[in-house]
C-alpha positions, -999 to 999 in steps of 0.1 A, spaced: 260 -528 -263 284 -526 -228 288 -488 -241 249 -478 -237 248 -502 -208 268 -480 -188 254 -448 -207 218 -459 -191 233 -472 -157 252 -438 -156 219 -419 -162 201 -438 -133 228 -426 -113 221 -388 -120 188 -395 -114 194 -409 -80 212 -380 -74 184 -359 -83 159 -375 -61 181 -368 -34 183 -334 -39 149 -332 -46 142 -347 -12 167 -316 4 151 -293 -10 114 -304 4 125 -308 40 137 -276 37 106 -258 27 85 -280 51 108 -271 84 103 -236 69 65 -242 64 67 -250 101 88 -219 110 62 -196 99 28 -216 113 51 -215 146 52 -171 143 17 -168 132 -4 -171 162 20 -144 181 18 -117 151 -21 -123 154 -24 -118 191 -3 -83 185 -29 -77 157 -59 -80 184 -36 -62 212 -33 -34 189 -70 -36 173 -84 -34 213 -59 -5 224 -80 11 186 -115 2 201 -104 19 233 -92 49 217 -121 53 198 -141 58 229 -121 89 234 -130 111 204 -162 124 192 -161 110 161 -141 79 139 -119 95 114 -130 84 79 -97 73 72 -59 75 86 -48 84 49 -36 115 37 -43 129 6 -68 134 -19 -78 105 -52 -47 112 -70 -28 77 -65 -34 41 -54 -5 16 -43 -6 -20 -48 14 -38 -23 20 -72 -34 43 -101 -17 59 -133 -42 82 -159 -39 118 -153 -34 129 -183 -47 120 -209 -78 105 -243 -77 70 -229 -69 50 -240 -95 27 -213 -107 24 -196 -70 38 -163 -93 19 -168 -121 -12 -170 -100 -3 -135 -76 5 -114 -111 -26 -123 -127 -42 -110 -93 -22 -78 -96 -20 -71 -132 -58 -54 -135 -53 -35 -102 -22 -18 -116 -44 -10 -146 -74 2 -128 -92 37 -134 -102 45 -100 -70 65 -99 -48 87 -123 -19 64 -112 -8 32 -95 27 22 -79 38 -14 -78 57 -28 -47 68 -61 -51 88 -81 -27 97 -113 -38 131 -115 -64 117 -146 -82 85 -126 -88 99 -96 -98 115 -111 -124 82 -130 -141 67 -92 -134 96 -78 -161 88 -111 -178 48 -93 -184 61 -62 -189 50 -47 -156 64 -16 -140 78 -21 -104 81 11 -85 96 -8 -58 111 -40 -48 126 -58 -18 136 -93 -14 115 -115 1 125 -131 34 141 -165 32 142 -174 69 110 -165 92 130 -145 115 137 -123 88 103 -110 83 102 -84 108 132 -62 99 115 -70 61 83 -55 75 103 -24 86 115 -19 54 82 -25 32 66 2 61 90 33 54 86 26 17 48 23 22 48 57 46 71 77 27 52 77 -5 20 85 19 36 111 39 40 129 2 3 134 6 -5 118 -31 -16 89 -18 -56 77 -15 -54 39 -12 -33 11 -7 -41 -28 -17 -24 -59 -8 -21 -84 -24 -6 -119 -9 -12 -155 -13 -20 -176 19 -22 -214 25 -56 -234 25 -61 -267 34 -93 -271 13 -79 -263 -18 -46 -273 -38 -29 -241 -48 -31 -212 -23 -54 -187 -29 -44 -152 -33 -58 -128 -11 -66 -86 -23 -76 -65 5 -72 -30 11 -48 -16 38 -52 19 34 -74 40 39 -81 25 73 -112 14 84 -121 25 117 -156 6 110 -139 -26 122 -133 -17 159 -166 -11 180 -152 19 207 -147 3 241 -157 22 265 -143 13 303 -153 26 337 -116 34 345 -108 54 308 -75 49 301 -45 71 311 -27 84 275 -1 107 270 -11 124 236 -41 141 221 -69 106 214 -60 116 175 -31 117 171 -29 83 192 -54 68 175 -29 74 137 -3 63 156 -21 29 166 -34 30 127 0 29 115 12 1 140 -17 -16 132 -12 -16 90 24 -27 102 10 -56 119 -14 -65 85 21 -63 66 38 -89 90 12 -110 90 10 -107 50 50 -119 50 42 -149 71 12 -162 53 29 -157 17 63 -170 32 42 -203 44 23 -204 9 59 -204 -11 68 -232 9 40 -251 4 37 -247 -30 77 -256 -32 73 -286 -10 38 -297 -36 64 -289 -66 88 -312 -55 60 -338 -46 56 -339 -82 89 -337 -89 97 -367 -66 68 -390 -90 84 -379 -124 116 -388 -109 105 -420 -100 88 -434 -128 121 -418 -147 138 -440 -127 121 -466 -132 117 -466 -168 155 -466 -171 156 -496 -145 134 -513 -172 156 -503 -201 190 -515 -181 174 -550 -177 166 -552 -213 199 -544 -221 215 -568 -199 194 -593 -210 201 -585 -248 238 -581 -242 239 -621 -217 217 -633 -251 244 -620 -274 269 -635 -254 253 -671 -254 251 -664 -289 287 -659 -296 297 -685 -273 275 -711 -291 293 -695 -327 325 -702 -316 318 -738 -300 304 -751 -335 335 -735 -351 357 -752 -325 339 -787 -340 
């Protein structure tokens, strides 16, 4: 009986231990939760800095272009962002069965996969999906910029090839209104000019390149700012669903914990009624 004793106390030990390391790992994604709601606003304001310089552009040239991509209906691109890291519930789960049918769609001869995210690229292998190209995902909100950079060159140099006709991403952002975080599909590529009314000003402005090729230039920083602000919301949504995972986690530990606590005090009760027992044995013995 002492043995098992200190087999259950030993387990409500480890599970201690597991609650505090449970607990860790939440505050870590909720300071990162709050890392990333901190960088949002300022990626948005250079969103509408860049989307006004577009309207203002616009004013300059005859007509919108139909679209900044090159290239005729010979490939799509899905552009999708996942978690880095485990302990996210079915945040993957949820993005891949977003994905999966645009990678299989007709529209186009041929679809690429870019996936960033290490955690999600390897439930993608897990579904038998091809990944063109993967990065990992950032792990630290200040990383999410130089990641940017590196999802843009991948994204431009497969458009620059002139094969390319549209471009989806695919990302999952946080919602107060709804438990999981929905994943979002919208299409980056070709751009749509149709959102930006041209501004015309009394005082044009004062540019030093053809209104054109400005207004691809401002396209491009503009689809770089969509991608930024695609890595924040996803990295905020990975840490929300990790901080709701360990929530849960925290409950089943508990009422582990507690269970065990029960068990212990039935053994300790069993083993003190033993002893009474024995020591009542060897008292009528004695007489």
């Amino acid at each position: 009986m002492a043995d098992r004793l200190a087999e259950v106390e030993a387990r409500i030990e480890s599970v201690h231990q597991l609650s505090s390391v449970i607990g860790a790992v939440r505050a870590i994604a909720a300071a990162r939760l709050r890392e990333a709601k901190a960088r949002l606003p300022g990626i948005q304001t250079y969103a509408r800095t860049i989307g006004e310089a577009i309207a203002q552009a616009l004013a300059l040239v005859p007509q919108a272009p139909v679209n900044a991509a090159k290239g005729g209906n010979r490939k799509s691109i899905v552009l999708a962002i996942g978690a880095e890291q485990g302990f996210v519930g079915n945040f993957n789960g949820r993005l891949l069965d977003a994905l999966t049918p645009l990678t299989r769609s007709s529209r186009t001869p041929s679809c690429e996969l870019l996936l960033v995210g290490s955690h999600v690229a390897s439930a993608a292998s897990e579904r038998v999906l091809t990944v063109n190209w993967s990065a990992p995902m950032a792990t630290h909100a200040q990383e999410i910029a130089g990641l940017a950079n590196r999802i843009a060159d991948a994204l431009f140099d497969r458009i620059a090839n002139g094969e390319v006709s549209e471009v989806l991403l695919v990302h999952a952002a946080t919602d107060a209104q709804q438990p999981e975080s929905p994943v979002q599909v919208r299409p980056l590529l070709p751009f749509d000019f149709s959102r930006f009314a041209p501004l015309s000003k009394a005082q044009p402005p004062i540019i030093q390149l053809p209104p054109e090729r400005l207004l691809a230039q401002l396209a491009d920083e503009y689809v770089f700012a969509e991608i930024c602000e695609a890595l924040v919301l996803s990295f905020a949504a990975e840490n929300e669903a990790r901080m709701q995972a360990m929530v849960a986690a925290r409950e089943n530990v508990a009422r582990r914990s507690d269970e065990l606590a029960a068990r212990a005090r039935l053994m300790r009760q069993e083993q003190i009624t033993e002893e009474v027992i024995e020591l009542a044995s060897g008292g009528a013995s004695l007489r």
